[in-house]
N, C-alpha and C positions, 0 to 999 in steps of 0.2 A: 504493500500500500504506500510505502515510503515513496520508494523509486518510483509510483505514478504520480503522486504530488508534487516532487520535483520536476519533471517531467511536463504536467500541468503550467506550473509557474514558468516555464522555459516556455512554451508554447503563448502564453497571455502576452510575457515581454516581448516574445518575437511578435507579436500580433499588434501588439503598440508601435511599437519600431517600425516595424512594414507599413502600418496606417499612415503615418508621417512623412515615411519614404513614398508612398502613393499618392500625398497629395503633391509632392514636387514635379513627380516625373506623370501623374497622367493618368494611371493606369488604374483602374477599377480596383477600391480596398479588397472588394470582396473576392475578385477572381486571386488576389494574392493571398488570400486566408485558405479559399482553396486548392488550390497549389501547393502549399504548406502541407495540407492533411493529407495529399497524395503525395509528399515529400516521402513522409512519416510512415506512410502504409508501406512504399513501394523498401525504402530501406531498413525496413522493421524495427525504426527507434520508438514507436508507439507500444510501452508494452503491452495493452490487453488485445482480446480478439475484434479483428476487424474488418469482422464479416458479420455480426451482430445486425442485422436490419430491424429489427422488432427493438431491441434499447438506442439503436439512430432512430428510427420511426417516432418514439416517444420522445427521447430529449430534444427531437427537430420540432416537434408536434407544440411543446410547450414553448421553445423558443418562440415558435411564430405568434403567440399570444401574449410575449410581451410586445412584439415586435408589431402586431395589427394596432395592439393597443397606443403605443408611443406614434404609430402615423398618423392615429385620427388623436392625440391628444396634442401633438404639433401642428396641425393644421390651423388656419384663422379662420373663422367663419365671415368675419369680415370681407378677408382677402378671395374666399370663394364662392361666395353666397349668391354671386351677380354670374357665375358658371357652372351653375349648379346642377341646371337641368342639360347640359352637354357631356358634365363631366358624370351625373349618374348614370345618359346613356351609353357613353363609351365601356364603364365600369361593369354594365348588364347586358344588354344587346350589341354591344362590339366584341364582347368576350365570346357571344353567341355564335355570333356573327364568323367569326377566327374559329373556333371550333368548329365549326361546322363543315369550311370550308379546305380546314387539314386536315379534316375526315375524309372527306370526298377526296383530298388528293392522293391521303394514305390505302381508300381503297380502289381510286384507280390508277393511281401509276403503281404502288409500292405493293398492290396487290393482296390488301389487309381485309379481314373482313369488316363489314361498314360498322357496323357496333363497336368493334377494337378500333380502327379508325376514329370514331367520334370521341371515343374514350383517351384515344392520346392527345385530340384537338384540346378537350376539354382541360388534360394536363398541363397543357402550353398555353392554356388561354391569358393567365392572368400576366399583369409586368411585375416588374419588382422596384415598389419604390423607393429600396434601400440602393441600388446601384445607380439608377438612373439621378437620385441629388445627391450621392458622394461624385459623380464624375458637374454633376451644372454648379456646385458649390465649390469644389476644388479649383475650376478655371474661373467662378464668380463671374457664370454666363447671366447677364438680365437678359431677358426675351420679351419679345415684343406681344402686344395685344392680348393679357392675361395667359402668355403660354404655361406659364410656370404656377398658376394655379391650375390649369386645367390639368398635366400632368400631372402633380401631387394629388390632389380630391380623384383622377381616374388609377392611380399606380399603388394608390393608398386604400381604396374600397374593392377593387375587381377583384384581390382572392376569394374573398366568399361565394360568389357567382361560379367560378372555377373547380372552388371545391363543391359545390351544389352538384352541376354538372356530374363532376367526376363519382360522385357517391351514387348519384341515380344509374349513369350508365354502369358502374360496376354491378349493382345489384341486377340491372336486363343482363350484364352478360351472364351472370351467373342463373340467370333462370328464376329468382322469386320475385318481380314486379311485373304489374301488369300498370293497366294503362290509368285503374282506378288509384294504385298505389304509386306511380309517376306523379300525378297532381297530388296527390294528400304527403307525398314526400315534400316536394318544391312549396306547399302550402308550406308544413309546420316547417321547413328551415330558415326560410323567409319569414313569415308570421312569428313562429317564436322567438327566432332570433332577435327581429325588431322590439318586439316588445319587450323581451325579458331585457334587453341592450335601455331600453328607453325607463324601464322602470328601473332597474340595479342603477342606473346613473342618476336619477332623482331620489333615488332613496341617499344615495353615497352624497349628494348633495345636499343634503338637508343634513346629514350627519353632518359635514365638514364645515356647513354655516353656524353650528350650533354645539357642537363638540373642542373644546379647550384641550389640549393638547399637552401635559405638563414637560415632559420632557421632550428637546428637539430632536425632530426626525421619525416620530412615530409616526405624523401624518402619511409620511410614504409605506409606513411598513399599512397603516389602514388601507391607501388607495391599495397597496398590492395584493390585499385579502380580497379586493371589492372586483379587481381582474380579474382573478382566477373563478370568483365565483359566478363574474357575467359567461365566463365561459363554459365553469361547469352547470350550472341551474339550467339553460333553455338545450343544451346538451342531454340531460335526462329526458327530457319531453321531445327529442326528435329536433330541435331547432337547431340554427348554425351557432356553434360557440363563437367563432371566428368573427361575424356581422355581430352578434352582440355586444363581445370586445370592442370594436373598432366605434360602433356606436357610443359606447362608455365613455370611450377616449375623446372622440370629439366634443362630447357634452360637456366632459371634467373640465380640456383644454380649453375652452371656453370661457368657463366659472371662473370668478374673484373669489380666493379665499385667502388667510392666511397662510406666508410663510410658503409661497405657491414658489419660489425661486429653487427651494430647497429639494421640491416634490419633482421640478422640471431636471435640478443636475442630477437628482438619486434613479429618474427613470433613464436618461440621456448615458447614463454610466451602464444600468441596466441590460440595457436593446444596446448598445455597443455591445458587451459583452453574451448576448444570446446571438448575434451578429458573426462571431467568434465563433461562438461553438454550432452555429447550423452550417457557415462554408467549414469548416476544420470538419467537422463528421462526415459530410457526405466526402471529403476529400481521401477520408479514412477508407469508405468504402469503393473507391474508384481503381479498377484492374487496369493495366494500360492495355491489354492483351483483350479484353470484351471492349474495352473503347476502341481500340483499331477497328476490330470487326465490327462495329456499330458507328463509324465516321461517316460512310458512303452515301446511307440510308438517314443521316442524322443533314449532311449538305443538303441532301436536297430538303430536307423540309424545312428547314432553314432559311432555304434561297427562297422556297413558296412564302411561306412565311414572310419575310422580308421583304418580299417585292409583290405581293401580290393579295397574301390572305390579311395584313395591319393595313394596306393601303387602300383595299375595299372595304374593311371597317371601317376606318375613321372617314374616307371621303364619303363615304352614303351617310354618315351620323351627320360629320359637319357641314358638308355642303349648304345642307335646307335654311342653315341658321341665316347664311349672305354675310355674315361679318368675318369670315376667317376668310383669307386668301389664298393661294393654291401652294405658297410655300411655306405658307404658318401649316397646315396641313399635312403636306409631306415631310414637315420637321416633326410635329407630331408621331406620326407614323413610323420614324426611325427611331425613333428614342423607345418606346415598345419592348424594353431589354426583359428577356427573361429571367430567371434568379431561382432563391431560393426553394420559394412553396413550392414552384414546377418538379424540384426533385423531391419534396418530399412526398407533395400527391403519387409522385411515380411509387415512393414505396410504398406507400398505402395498398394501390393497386399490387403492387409485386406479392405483398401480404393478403391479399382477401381471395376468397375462395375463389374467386372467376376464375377461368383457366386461359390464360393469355399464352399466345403461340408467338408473340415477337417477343424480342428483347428490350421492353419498354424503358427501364429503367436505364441502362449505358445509352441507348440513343436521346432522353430525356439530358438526362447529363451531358452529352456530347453536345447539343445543341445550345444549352445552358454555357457552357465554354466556348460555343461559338458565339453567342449572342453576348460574353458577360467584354469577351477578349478585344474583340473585330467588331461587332457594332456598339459598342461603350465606346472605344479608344477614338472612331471616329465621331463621334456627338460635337468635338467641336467644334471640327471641320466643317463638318455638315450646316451647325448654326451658321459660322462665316459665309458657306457655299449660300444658301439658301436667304442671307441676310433676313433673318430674325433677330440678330442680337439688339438690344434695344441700349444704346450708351448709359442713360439716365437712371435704366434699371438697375437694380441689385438685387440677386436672389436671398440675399442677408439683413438686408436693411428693412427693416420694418421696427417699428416701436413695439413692438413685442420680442422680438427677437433678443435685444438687446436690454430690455428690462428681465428677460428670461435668463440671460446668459453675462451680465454683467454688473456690476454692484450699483446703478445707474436706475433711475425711475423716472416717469412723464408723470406728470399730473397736469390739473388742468383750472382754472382761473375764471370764472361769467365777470367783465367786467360790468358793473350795474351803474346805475344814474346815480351823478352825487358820490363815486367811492373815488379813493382817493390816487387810481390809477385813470378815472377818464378825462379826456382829451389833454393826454399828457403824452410829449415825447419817451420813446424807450431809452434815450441816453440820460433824459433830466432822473427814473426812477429810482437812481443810487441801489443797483441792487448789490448785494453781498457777493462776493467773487466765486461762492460757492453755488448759485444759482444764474443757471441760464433762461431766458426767451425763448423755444427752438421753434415756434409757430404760432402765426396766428391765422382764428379763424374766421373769418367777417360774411355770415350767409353760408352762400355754396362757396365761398372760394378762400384757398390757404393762402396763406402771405408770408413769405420768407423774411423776418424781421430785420430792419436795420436799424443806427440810432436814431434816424431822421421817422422811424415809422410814428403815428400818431395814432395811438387807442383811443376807440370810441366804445361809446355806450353797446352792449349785448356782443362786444368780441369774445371770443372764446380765447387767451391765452395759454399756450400747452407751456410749463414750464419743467425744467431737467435739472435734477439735484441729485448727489447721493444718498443711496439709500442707510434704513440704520437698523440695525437689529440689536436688542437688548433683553437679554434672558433674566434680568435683576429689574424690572420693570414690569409690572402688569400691568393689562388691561379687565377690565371688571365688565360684566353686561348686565343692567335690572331694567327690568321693564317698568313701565308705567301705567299701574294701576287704573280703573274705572273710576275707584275712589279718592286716588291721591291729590291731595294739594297742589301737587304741579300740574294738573290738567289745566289747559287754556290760560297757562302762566308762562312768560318769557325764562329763559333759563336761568334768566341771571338774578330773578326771585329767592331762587333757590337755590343755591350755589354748591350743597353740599361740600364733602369730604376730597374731593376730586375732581377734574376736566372732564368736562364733560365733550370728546372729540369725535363721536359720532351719533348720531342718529338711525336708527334703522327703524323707517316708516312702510313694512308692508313689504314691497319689492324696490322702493326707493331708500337709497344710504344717502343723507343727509350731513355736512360739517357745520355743526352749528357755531352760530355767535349768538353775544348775549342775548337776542330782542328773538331768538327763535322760538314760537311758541306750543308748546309740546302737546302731545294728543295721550288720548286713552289708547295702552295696547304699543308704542314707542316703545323701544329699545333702544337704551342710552348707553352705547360702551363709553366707558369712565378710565382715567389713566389713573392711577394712583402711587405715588414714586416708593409705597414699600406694600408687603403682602399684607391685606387683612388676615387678623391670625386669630 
């Protein structure tokens, strides 16, 4: 056991070190993780067995549920909410769509039978949106005309649809579904998924608004109980774990809570390291001697694939829309990179009763290396060829990103009539060097501040300061009574034992000053500079 923990920790550090070497030179993290674990296999420095597919099947299986989780908990809803109905159809009838269509080529050129056919389609269906933004993040491609939300929200939700697929058609080939249990399958994976996904992230919401945390860093170890369980609960009843999960994520990634910076680095450490261990395992199980013999039959579906089954998906989705252009489009269409779930689905398949006459899984994998190698490497190319980069853009830059990822906060400012910032210049304000201006907002339109700008009455001022954490400080929450004294009294009647620095009125958070005047059913979090004991 010794010698595989050492072993383990050799393998993490090299997996760090490769990551950082990958973003200089270009090259897809992921395809370097797996290369690694074919390193391992091929010159038996791995010491257990590794030929294991049922404990790769499971440790792949759970990796991807942190891994669904952390894409829909990074996502902004903001940033995709206006691509929403493009990006859900690429994620569900373009997956369709591509499967169906490597079905039909698998059973007529490659001579497959059409049900094994559809079933590898349905394999290859989904992208992976862990390769496709380590390679547009590393070159810090901006792309033009929301490319970069549409990818994420389609590369971030299409495995559940994939895995849909794959589980119906395994059961036809094995012989127990009919046509009434094809619809009542696709119901409860869909159906339950969604909902148990919708309810486990309102119930986890309501905890995390209302639950005090004493020691730091439990909140994460709660979200991580509240994962597993979106994925194991609609799992019992036939739903998709996976859509559940991914569901969760979005909702949580969304929510204000406390101490939410700590819950972003502890999952962001997480999915890196499940990242690790799903390319390193399948890499374990890769022979070079079944990948030769499954290369010939892997190009071609590949080259279909690529040039012909993602570019009649996405151009029949987005065409009808009229606002994508024929090279936003076809940039879409190459980025389509296959990944991780594609081989794990394959061993599911390898594992279930169905009795498969090809060799799914090395051709799955083989293509997966074709797609992770040769059409990653060129992604940037391609943006240049196709002129979508957008200069202005940044795939990093967004005011969440950076209050996510660095000790840095936005807040935000109503100037009102009569206070003591309107129609004043921004250089007369004397502000503290520790506070910046980063935007203002007048109506529909942002204003890049200068000192000459002039604030008026209802701007919305975004301001940027560091942030402060303090573990020897509490905050206190007591509500406000029906009967209390302070009902329809300014705050400053009352002043109690403590600050009173927020308000919580219903679904609106409130910062009060003195003259704010309090309702029945208010929630006043209170600072108080030592513990009540």
């Amino acid at each position: 056991m010794i010698p595989l923990f050492i072993v383990i920790a050799l393998v993490i550090l090299a997996c760090v070190w490769l990551n950082n070497l990958s973003f200089r030179i270009g090259i897809p993290t992921l395809l370097i993780f797996l290369l690694l674990g074919m390193l391992f296999s091929v010159t038996g420095l791995w010491p257990m067995d590794t030929d294991d597919y049922e404990m790769t099947r499971d440790a792949c299986s759970v990796a991807l549920i942190f891994i669904m989780f952390y894409g829909g908990f990074g996502t902004r809803w903001s940033a995709v909410k206006h691509v929403l109905k493009e990006s859900t159809l690429l994620a569900s009838l373009g997956v369709v769509i591509t499967a169906a269509l490597v079905g039909l080529f698998c059973h007529i050129a490659l001579g497959w039978s059409l049900l094994e056919g559809m079933l590898f389609g349905a394999i290859m269906g989904s992208t992976d949106a862990a390769s496709v933004f380590s390679i547009l993040r590393s070159k810090r491609l901006g792309l033009m005309n929301s490319t970069a939300p549409i990818l994420e929200m389609e590369s971030g939700s299409n495995d559940p649809t994939a895995y849909m697929m794959t589980v119906v058609l395994l059961s036809a080939l094995h012989g127990d579904l009919n046509g009434w249990g094809i619809a009542w399958n696709l119901f409860a994976q869909i159906g339950f998924g969604t909902l148990g996904g919708f309810v486990i992230a309102k119930v986890a919401t309501r905890w995390l608004r209302h639950m005090t945390f004493q020691t730091s860093g439990y909140d994460s170890i709660f979200i991580f109980a509240f994962v597993l369980a979106a994925y194991a609960i609609p799992s019992l009843v036939g739903g998709s774990g996976y859509l559940s999960v991914y569901i969760v994520g979005i909702i949580l990634g969304n929510e204000e809570f406390q101490d939410k910076k700590s819950v972003v680095n502890f999952f962001d450490g997480i999915t890196g390291l499940m990242q690790v261990l799903i390319f390193f395992a399948l890499g374990l199980l890769a022979r070079p001697a079944s990948l030769a013999s499954a290369i010939m039959p892997a190009l071609a579906i590949f080259g279909f694939m690529l040039f012909i089954a993602r570019p009649v998906a996405v151009f029949s989705i987005l065409t009808p829309f009229r606002k994508y252009p024929f090279r936003q489009q076809a940039f879409i269409s190459f980025v389509g990179l296959r990944g991780a779930a594609s081989v794990v689905f394959a061993i599911i398949a390898m594992l279930s009763p169905a009795e498969l006459r090809n060799d799914v899984f090395n051709i799955v994998f083989c293509v997966v290396l074709l797609s992770i190698a040769l059409q990653g490497s060129l992604i940037p190319r391609m943006a240049r060829r196709l002129d979508v980069i957008d200069r202005n853009a940044d795939i990093l830059n967004t005011f969440n990103d950076y209050s996510d990822s660095t000790p840095m906060r936005f807040g935000r400012v109503t100037i009102t009539p009569g206070s003591a910032w309107e129609q004043k210049h921004i250089r007369d304000l004397a502000l503290p060097g520790a506070l910046l201006i980063a935007m203002v907002i007048r109506g529909e339109e942002r204003l890049l501040p200068r000192g000459d700008t002039l604030l008026q009455s209802g701007d919305e001022v975004i301001i940027m300061s560091r942030s402060y954490e303090d573990q020897k400080t509490f905050l206190h929450e007591k509500t406000v009574k029906v009967d209390s004294r302070r009902v329809g009294q300014p705050i400053s009647e009352h002043p109690g034992d403590g600050l009173v620095v927020m308000v919580r009125r219903g679904e609106n958070f409130i910062i009060p000053d003195g003259d704010t005047i309090l309702e029945a059913g208010d929630k006043l979090v209170i600072l108080k500079l030592e513990e009540k004991k």
